[in-house]
C-alpha positions in Angstrom: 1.6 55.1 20.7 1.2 59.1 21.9 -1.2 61.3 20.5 2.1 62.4 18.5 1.3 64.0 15.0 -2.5 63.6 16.2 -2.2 66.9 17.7 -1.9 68.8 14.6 -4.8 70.0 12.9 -4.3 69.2 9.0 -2.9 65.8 9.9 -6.3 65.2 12.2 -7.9 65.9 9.1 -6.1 63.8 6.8 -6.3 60.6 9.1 -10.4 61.5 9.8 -10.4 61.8 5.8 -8.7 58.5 5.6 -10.2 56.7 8.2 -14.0 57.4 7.0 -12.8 56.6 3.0 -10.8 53.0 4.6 -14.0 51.8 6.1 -16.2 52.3 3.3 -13.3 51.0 0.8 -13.2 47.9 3.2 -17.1 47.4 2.3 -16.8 47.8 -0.9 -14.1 45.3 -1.4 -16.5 42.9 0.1 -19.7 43.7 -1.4 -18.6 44.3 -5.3 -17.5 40.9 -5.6 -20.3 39.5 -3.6 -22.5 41.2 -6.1 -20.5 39.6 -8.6 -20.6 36.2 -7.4 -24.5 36.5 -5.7 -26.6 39.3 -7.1 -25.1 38.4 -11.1 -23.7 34.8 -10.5 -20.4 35.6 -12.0 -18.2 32.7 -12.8 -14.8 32.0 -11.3 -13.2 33.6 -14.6 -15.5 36.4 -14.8 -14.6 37.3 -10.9 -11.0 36.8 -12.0 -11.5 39.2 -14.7 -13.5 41.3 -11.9 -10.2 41.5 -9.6 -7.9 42.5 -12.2 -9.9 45.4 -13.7 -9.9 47.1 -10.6 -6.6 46.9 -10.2 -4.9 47.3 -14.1 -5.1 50.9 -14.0 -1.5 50.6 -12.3 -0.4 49.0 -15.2 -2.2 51.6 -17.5 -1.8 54.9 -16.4 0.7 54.3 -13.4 3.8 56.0 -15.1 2.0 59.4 -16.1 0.0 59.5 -12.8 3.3 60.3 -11.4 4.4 62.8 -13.7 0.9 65.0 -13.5 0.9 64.3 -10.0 4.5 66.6 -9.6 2.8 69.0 -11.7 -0.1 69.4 -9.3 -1.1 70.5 -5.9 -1.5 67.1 -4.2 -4.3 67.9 -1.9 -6.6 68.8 -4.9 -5.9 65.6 -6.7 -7.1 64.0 -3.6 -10.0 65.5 -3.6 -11.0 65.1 -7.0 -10.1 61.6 -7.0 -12.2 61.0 -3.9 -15.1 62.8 -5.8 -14.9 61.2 -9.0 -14.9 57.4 -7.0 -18.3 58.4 -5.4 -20.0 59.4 -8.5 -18.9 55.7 -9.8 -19.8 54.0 -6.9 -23.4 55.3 -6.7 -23.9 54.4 -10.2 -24.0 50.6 -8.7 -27.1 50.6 -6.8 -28.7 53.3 -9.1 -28.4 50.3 -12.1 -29.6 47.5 -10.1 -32.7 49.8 -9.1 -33.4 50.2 -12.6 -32.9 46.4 -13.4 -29.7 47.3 -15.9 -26.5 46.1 -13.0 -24.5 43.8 -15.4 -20.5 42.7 -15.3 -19.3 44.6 -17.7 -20.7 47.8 -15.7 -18.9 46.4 -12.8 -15.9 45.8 -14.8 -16.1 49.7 -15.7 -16.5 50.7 -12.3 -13.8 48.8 -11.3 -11.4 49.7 -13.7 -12.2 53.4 -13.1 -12.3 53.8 -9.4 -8.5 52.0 -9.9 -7.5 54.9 -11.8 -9.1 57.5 -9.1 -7.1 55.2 -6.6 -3.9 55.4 -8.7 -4.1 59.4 -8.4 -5.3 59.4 -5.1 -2.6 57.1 -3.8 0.4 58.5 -5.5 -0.7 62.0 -4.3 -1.2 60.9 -0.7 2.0 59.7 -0.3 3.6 62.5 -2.1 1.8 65.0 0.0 2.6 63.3 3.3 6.2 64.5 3.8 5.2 68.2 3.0 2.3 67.7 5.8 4.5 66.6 8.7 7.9 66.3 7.9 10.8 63.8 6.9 11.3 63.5 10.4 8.1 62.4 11.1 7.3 59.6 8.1 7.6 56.9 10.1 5.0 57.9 12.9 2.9 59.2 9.8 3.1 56.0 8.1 2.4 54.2 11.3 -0.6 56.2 11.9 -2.4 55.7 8.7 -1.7 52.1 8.8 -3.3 51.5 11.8 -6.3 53.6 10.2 -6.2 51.0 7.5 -5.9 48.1 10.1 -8.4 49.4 12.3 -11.2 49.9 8.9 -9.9 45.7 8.2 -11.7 45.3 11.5 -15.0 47.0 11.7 -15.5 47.4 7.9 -15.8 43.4 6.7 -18.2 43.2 10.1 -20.5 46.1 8.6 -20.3 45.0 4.9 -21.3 41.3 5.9 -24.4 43.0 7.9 -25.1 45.5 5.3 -24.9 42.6 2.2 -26.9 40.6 4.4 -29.6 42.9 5.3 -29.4 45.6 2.3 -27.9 43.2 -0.2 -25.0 44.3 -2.0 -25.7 47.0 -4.5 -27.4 48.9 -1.0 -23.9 48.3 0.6 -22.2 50.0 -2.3 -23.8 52.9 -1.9 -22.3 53.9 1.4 -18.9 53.7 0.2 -20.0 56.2 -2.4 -21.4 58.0 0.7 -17.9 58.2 2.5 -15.8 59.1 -0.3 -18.0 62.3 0.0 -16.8 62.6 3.8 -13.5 61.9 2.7 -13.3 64.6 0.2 -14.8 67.5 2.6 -12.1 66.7 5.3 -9.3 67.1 2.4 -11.0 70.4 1.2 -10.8 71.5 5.2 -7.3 70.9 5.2 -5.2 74.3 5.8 -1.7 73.7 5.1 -1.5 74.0 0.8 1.9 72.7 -1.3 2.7 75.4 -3.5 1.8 74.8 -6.9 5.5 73.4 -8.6 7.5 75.3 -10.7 6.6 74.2 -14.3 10.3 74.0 -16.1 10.2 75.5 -19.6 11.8 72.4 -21.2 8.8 70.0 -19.2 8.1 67.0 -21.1 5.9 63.7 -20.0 8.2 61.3 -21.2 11.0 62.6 -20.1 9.8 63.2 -16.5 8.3 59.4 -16.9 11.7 58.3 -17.6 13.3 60.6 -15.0 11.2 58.7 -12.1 12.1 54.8 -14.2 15.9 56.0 -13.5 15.5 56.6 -9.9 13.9 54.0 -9.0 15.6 51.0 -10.8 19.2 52.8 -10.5 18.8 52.1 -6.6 20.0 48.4 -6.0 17.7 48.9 -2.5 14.9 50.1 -4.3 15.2 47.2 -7.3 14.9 44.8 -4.2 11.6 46.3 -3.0 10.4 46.5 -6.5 11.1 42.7 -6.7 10.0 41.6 -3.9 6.8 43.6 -3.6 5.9 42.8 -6.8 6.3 38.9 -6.7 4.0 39.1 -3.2 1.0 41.3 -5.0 1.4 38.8 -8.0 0.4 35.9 -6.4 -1.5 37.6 -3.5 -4.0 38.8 -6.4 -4.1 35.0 -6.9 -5.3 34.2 -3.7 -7.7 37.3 -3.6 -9.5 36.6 -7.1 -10.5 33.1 -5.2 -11.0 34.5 -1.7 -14.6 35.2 -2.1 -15.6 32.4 -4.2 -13.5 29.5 -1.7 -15.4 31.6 1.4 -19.0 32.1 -0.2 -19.3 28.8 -2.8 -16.3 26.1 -1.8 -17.0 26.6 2.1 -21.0 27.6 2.3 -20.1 30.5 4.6 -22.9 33.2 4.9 -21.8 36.7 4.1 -21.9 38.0 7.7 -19.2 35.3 8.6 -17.1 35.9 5.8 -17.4 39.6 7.1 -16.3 38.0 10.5 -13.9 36.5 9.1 -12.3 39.6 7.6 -12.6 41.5 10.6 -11.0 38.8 13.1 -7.5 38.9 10.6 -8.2 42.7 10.2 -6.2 42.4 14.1 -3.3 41.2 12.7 -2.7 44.4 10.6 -4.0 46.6 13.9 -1.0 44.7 15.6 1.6 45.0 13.0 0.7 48.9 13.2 1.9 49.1 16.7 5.1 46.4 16.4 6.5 48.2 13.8 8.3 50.4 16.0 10.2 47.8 18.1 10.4 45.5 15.1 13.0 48.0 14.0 14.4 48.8 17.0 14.9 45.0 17.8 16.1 44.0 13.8 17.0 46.7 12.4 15.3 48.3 9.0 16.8 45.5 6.1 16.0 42.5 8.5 12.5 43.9 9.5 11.5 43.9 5.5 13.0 40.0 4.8 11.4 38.4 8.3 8.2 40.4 8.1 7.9 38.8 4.3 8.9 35.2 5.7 6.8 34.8 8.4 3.7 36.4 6.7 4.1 34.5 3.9 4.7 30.9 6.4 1.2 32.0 7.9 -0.9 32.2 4.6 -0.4 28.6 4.2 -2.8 27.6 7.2 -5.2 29.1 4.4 -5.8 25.9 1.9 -6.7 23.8 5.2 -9.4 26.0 6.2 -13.0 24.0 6.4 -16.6 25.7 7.4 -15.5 24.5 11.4 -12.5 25.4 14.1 -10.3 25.1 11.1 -11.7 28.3 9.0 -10.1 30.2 12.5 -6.6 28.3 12.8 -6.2 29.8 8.9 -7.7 33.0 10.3 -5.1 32.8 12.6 -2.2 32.7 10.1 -4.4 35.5 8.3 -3.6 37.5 11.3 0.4 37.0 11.3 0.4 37.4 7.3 -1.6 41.1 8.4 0.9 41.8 10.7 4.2 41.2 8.5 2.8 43.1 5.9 2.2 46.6 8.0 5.4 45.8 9.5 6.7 45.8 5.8 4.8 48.2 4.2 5.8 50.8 6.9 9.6 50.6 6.8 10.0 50.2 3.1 7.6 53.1 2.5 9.2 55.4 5.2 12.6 54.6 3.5 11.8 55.2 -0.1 9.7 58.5 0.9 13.0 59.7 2.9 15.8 59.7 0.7 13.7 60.3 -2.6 13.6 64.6 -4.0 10.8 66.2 -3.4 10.0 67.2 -7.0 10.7 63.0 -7.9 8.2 61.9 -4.9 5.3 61.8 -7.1 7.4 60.1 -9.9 9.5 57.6 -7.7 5.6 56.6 -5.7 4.2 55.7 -9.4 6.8 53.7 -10.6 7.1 51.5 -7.3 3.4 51.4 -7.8 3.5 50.7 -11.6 5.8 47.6 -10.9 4.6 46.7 -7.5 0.5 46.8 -8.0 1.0 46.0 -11.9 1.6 42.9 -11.0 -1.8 42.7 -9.6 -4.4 42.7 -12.2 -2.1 40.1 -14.1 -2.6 37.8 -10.9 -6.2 38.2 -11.0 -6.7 37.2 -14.4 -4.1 34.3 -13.9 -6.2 33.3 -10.7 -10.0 33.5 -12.6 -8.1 30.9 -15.4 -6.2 28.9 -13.0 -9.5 28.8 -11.2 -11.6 27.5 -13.9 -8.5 24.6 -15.0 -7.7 23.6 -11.5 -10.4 24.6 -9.3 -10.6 27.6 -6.8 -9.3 24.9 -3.5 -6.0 24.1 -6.2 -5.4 28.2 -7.8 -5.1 28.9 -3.5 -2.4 26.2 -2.9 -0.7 27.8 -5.6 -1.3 31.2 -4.4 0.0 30.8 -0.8 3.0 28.7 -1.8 4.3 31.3 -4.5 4.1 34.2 -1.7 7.3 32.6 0.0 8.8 33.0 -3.4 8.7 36.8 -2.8 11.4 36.8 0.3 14.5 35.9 -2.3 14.9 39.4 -4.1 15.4 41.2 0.0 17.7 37.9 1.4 20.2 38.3 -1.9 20.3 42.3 -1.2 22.4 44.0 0.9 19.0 44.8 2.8 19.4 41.2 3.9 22.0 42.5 7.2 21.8 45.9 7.2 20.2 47.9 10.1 19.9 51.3 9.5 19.2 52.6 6.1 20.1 56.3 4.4 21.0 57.5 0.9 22.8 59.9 -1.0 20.9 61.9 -3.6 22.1 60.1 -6.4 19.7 57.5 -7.7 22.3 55.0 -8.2 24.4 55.7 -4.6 23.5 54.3 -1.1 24.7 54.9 2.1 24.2 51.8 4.5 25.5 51.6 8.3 25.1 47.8 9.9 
């Protein structure tokens, strides 16, 4: 991959901003549960609970994110929602100085950095077809996938050594750091959306509404929906008991669970660069179904993994599941981003992410109380098998054989050439 959109200054500015905020997210990810499950001794339900608060702001404030988000300058709702998750974060290792760190703080946190992310995420992808182009979403896409990939490498590695010499709260603290970084490389950014037209007759529901239309009025899109949805359910499953099966089931200290991460992180640095010639070779419809299939075939290595050569034949399947889903993730989002409106971008990325990710803090909680009944080795058989459930909404679409992918402006029309 050329240096390509890499040569243009605001886009070198958005992947730096990125970049920095991916590998202190990755640490994060890592360390708040490890805090949870070390530092406070959560329970398997109360990490459950953990993993769905930091995700149910989808599910809460999902819809009108996409509404405000069309009625604001995209780059400054970056900013402020890169701000706003610092200030949170710090508040972590600022309690546990002061002897006050208890779950439900981390169940604020959680919940409230989700709704920065909501914001932050909606507006990203809204913003990045006005920063390089229609023409270029697919490169774009690529590009910050492999930022993400690249942060699943190095960042689990530093948050294991950081837990492991700072402890956790310590480790927090940096990702509070890099969401300041983050922030200052947006607020550098030169090229500005105008701020939308405000229509006279505006109304929140009815722009909420407006976006549900689209989106579930496109038999392609309902697919997507379906099948992204059904993958994050159970996928939030097999996260809630991730930590817990690493750290308590399989005695694994934190700097090889952060080794761990980072060794399956390559999978999604692959997938990054076989996108490309994963759509060349099967075309756009049948690069979404046989990413899905074979990611979700590789996940069940994961229940036989044991604290020996076993933990790395699962981390193996880890890596093919991390490619399928960048392979995924890149095509669909690069296909919904181009044939959506640009005043309905901010709208149509909300509700995919309303019904997508609001699956997610439903599979947490599901996970912490299938934990507890059946035990964290039994909630990840469950988890891994449902994941090959997700494949049937994309094989009964038209997606299932169609190669190339384009659409008419109406929300209900597609155009489709095999």
């Amino acid at each position: 991959m050329r240096l390509g959109l890499l040569r243009d200054h605001d886009f070198r500015l958005l992947f730096t901003a990125d970049t920095i905020s991916q590998v202190g997210t990755q640490v994060t990810i890592l360390a708040l549960p490890l805090v949870a499950v070390l530092t406070l001794d959560a329970t398997a339900l109360q990490v459950g609970v953990l993993a769905a608060c930091e995700t149910a702001a989808f599910l809460l404030v999902g819809l009108p994110a996409g509404a405000l988000v069309d009625r604001l300058r995209r780059r400054g709702t970056m900013i402020v929602a890169d701000l706003l998750r610092a200030v949170l974060l710090a508040s972590v290792p600022l309690a546990w100085y002061l002897d006050r760190l208890q779950m439900p703080q981390l169940y604020v946190v959680g919940l409230l950095c989700g709704v920065c992310t909501v914001f932050f995420d909606v507006a990203y992808q809204s913003y990045l077809p006005f920063l390089v182009g229609k023409e270029h979403l697919v490169e774009g896409n690529a590009r910050l996938e492999m930022v993400r990939s690249t942060s699943q490498i190095g960042g689990p590695t530093v948050a294991g050594g950081l837990v492991r010499f700072l402890g956790g709260p310590l480790a927090i603290a940096t990702d509070a750091a890099s969401y300041l970084v983050s922030a200052l490389a947006l607020w550098r950014i030169r090229r500005i959306e105008p701020l939308p037209a405000r229509k006279p007759d505006a109304h929140l529901g009815r722009e909420i509404l407006e976006g549900l239309r689209f989106v579930l009025g496109n038999r392609l899109l309902r697919a997507i929906s379906m099948c992204t949805g059904t993958s994050n359910f159970f996928g939030s499953i097999f996260n809630a008991m991730l930590i817990i099966y690493l750290a308590r089931d399989l005695a694994l200290s934190p700097a090889v669970i952060g080794l761990f991460f980072s060794v399956t992180g390559l999978g999604a640095l692959a997938g990054a660069f076989l996108v490309g010639p994963a759509v060349r070779w099967f075309g756009q419809g049948p690069a979404m179904w046989i990413s899905i299939l074979v990611g979700s075939l590789g996940m069940l290595f994961m229940p036989f993994a044991r604290a020996d050569w076993r933990l790395w034949l699962a981390g193996a399947g880890y890596v093919v599941f991390g490619i399928s889903v960048v392979v995924y993730n890149v095509t669909q989002v690069s296909f919904r981003q181009t044939i959506t409106p640009d005043d309905l971008l901010g709208r149509m990325n909300a509700t995919m992410r309303f019904i997508v990710w609001g699956t997610m803090p439903v599979g947490g909680l599901v996970g912490g109380l299938l934990g507890t009944a059946i035990g964290v080795h039994g909630t990840i058989w469950v988890a891994c098998a449902g994941m090959l459930v997700s494949v049937v909404p994309l094989v009964l679409s038209p997606l299932r054989k169609l190669r190339e992918l384009t659409s008419a402006p109406s929300a209900g029309t597609e155009v489709v050439r095999k």
